[in-house]
N, C-alpha and C positions, 0 to 999 in steps of 0.2 A: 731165391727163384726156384720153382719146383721141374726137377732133371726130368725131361718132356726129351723125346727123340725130333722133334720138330727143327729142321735145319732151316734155316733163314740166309737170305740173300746176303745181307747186311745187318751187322750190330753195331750199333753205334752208343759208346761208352760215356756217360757224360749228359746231361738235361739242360748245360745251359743255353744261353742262345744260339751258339756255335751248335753243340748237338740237337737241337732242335731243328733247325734251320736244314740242317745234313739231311737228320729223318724224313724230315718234310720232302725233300728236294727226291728223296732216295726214292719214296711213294710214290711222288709224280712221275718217275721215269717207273713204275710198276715193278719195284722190286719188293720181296717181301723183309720186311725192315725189321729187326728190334731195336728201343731205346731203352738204355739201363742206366739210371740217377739211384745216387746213393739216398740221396735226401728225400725225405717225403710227400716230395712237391718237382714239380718242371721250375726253372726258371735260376740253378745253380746260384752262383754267389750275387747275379744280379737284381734276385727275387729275393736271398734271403737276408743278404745285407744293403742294400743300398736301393730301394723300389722306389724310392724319393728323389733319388740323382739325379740331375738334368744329365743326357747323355745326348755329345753333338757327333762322337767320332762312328759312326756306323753308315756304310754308304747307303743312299736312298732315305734316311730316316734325319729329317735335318736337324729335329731336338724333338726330346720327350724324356718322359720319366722313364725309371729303367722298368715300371710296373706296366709302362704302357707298351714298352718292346713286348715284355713276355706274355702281356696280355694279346697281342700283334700275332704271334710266334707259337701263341696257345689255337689259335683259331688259323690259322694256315695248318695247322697239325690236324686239326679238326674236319679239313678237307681232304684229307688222308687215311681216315682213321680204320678204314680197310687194310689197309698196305700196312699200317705199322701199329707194333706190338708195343705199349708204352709199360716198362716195370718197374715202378718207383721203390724208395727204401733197399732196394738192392745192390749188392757189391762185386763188384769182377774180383778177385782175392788172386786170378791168373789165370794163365793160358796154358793150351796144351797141345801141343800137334797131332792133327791125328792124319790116316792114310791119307793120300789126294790132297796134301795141302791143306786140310781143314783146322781150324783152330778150335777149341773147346776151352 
């Protein structure tokens, strides 16, 4: 990810459907968001191993594949895509404290 002074609301670590979900959520309440997946795609281990899975345990979603959550979760992000910063292939490697509480 390229070292920008740009400070964000919220970062959110992680592209599966849990951080997806987050980001989305973080947008709708108008925060300015980033999303950081290591892999080169949204959709964490449920997109790159199992898109086939019937998946029953997620509330509100009573079964579906796991390619149709992230395809779900790809387009609710969609409606956000002001709010939040999406940066794939990317690695958090760690954090840093800096004045004010802020993490880097």
């Amino acid at each position: 990810m390229q070292s920008d002074e740009h400070l964000y609301d919220l970062t959110v670590v992680g592209g599966g459907p849990v951080g997806m979900f987050a980001a989305m959520y973080a947008g709708m309440r108008n925060l300015d968001t980033q999303l950081i997946e290591s892999l080169p795609e949204l959709g964490g281990q449920v997109e790159a191993l199992y898109p086939e899975k019937t998946i029953h345990d997620i509330a509100g979603f009573v079964s579906g594949k796991g390619s149709e959550l992230i395809a779900n979760l790809k387009q609710q992000l969609a409606e956000v895509q002001d709010q939040v910063s999406i940066h794939l292939s990317e690695e958090v490697i760690g954090l840093e404290k800096q004045a004010m509480g802020r993490l880097f």
